[in-house]
Structures are given as C-alpha cells and as structure tokens.
N, C-alpha and C positions, 0 to 999 in steps of 0.2 A: 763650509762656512756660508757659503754662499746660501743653498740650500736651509740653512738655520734661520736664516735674515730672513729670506721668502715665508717661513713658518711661522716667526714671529710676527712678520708685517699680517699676514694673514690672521691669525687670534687677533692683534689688535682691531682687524676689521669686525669680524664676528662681536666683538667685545662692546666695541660700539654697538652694533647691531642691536645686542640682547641689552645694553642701558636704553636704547630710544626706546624700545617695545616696552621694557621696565614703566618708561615717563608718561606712554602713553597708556599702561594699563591703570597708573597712577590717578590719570588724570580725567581716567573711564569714573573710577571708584568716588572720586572727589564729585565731578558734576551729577551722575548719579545722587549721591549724599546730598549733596547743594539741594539739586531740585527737590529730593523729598522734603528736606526740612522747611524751604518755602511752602509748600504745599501744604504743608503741617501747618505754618503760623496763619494762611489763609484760612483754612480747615477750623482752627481755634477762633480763629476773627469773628467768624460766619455764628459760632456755637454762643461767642459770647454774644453777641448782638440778639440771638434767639432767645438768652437766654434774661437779659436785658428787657428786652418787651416784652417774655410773661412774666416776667415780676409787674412791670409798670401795668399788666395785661392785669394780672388777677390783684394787684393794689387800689385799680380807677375803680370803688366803689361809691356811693351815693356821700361818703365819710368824707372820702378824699375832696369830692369835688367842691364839697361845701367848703372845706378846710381851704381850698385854695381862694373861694369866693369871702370869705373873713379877710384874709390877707392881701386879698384885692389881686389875687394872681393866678385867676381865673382862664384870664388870655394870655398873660405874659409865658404862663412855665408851658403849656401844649405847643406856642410856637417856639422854643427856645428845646424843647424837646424835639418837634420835629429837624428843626437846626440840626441838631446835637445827631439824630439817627443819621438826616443825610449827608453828614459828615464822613460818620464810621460806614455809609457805603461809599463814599467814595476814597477811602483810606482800605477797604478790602478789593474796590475795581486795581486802585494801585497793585495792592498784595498779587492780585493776580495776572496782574502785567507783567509783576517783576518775575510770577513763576514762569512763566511762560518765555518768558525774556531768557533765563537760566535754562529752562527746558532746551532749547533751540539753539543755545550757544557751542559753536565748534572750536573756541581757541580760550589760552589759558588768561589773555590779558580782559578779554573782551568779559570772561566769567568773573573774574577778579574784580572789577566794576558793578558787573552787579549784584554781586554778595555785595560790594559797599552801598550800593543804591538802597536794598532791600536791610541792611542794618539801620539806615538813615528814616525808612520809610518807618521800621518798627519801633524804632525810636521816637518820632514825631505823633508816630499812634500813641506812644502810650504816655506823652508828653500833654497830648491831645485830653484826653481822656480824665487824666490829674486834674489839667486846669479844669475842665468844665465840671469837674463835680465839687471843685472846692468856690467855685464861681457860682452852681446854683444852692450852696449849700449857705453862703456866706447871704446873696439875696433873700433865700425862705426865712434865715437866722434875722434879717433887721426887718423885714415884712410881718413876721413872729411875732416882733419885740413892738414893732408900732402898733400890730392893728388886733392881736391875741387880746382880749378881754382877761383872759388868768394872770398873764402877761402882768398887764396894767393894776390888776388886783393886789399883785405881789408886790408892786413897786410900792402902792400906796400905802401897805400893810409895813412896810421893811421902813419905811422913809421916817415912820416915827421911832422908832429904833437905832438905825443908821444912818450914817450923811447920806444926802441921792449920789451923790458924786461915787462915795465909794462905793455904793450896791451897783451903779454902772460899770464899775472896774473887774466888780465880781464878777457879774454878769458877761462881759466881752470877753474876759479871762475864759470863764465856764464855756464859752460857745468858741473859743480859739482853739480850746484845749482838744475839744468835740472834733471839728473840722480837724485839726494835727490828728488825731488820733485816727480817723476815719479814712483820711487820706492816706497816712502812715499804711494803713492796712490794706486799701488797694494796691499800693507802691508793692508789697511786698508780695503780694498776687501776683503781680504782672512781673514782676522778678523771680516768682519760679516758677510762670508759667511760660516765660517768652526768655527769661536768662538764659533757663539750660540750651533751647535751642540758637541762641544768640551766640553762645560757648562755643559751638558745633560749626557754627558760619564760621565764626572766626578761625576755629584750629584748620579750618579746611583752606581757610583763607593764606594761612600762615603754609598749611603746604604749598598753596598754588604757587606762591612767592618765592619758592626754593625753587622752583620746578622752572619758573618761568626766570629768575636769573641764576 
C-alpha cells in the first residue's frame, strides 16, 4: 500500500510537470502569433501611407492646384495634409513600439497589456483616419459650394424653378449622402483589413487569460 501511494504521489508530480511545459509551450505559440500579427498591422500602416502619397503624388497636377486656388484652399489643404501624414507617422512609431514591446515580453500578464495597448492603438488609427477624411471632405464640400463658379451657375439656374431654400436641402442632402457613402467604404476597408487581424489579438488574448488565471 504504501508503495502505491509513493507511485501515485510520484505521477501526480510528473503530471504537474508535463501541464506547466504544456502552459509554457502555449504561451511560446501565442507570443510568437502576437508579435507577428503586430508586425503585420505596422507592415500594413507603412504600405497604406505609401500608398496614400502616390495617389496624392500622381493627383497634384497643374488641375488640382488651380482647383484648390478657386476654392481659396490653396494653403489650407497642403498644411492640413501635411498634419494628417505627420499624424499617421507617428500612429505607425506607436505601431512599432508596441511591436517591440510584445517582441520582448517574458510574462503572460505583462503580454496581455499589450495586446490591449496595441488593440487601443489600432483602434484610434483608424478612428483617426474616419474623422480626418470626413473632416476634409466636409471643408472642400462648402469651399465647392461658395467659391465653384458651376456651383453658383446651378443655383441661379434651379432658383427659378425651385425655392433656394429647398435646392439648399437638396444639395446638403447630395453631399451628406456622398461623404456617408464614402466614409461607409473606408470603414469597411479598415474592417477587413485591420478586423481579421484584430480577431486574432483578441482569441490570443482570450487564451492568455485562461493560462494566466
């Protein structure tokens, strides 16, 4: 009997043994995962900002620039762009803190933070982002509508037609509808380019939290 009880106590040792190795091959796999998928959302940050300035790159022709000097927003939109770029570089120095941060990390609470740091970060990017394109899209919209010449032609043309009042309703409608619709379609951009890997934090997140209570 005695002999049995020492055998047993012994497996339960081993048994322990083989669940911690388990926790920690676990927890090999998950940081591992973690760091790539950061590295990925920086990776993506980087390509869209590249990708960003040659649109704006091969758009700034002799066309454009007049069209901004009609609108009188000639200096306004270059610095509010420059703004806007040195934003999203310093929303990918984040990105890349936080990789680095996950890279380097040896425990499971300390990782667990910054998967949330790094959900918060990519969340305010792409919060970021929303606003400032419905922000400069709303400014060009009433810049358009004061200082466009076609603009003004249309009004005077419609006004014997219809009340001003309501070709103004039409009109803010038309350009509301524009801005929703255009915004709508970034949103869902950045919802499948940034979701899936958003999904992948989280289930990892959701392991770490078994593991770590």
């Amino acid at each position: 009997m005695d002999e049995l009880e020492l055998l047993k106590k012994d497996w339960k040792k081993q048994e322990g043994s083989f669940h911690q190795i388990s926790e920690k091959e676990i927890y090999g796999m998950l940081h591992k995962g973690s760091s790539s998928i950061v590295k990925w959302i920086m990776i993506i940050s980087v390509l869209e900002l590249l990708l960003w300035l040659s649109i704006s790159f091969l758009t700034a022709d002799d066309q454009y620039f007049k069209t901004l000097e009609l609108y009188h927003l000639d200096t306004f939109m270059p610095i509010m762009s420059i703004i806007s770029y040195g934003v999203i570089l310093f929303f990918i120095f984040l990105f890349f803190k936080n990789y680095k941060a996950i890279n380097t990390t040896d425990n499971v609470k300390q990782l667990m933070q910054n998967i949330l740091k790094t959900r918060k970060t990519v969340k305010y990017y792409v919060w970021y982002n929303l606003a400032m394109t419905a922000i400069s899209m709303i400014i060009v919209f009433i810049f358009q509508f004061l200082y466009d010449p076609s603009i003004n032609k249309m009004i005077d043309n419609a006004s014997s037609n219809i009340d001003p009042k309501t070709f103004y309703c039409i009109m803010l409608l038309v350009y509301a509808v524009v801005i929703v619709v255009f915004i709508g379609l970034i949103w869902l951009f950045y919802r499948l380019l940034y979701g899936i890997l958003m999904r992948r934090l989280q289930k990892n997140y959701d392991e770490l939290k078994k593991i770590d209570y």
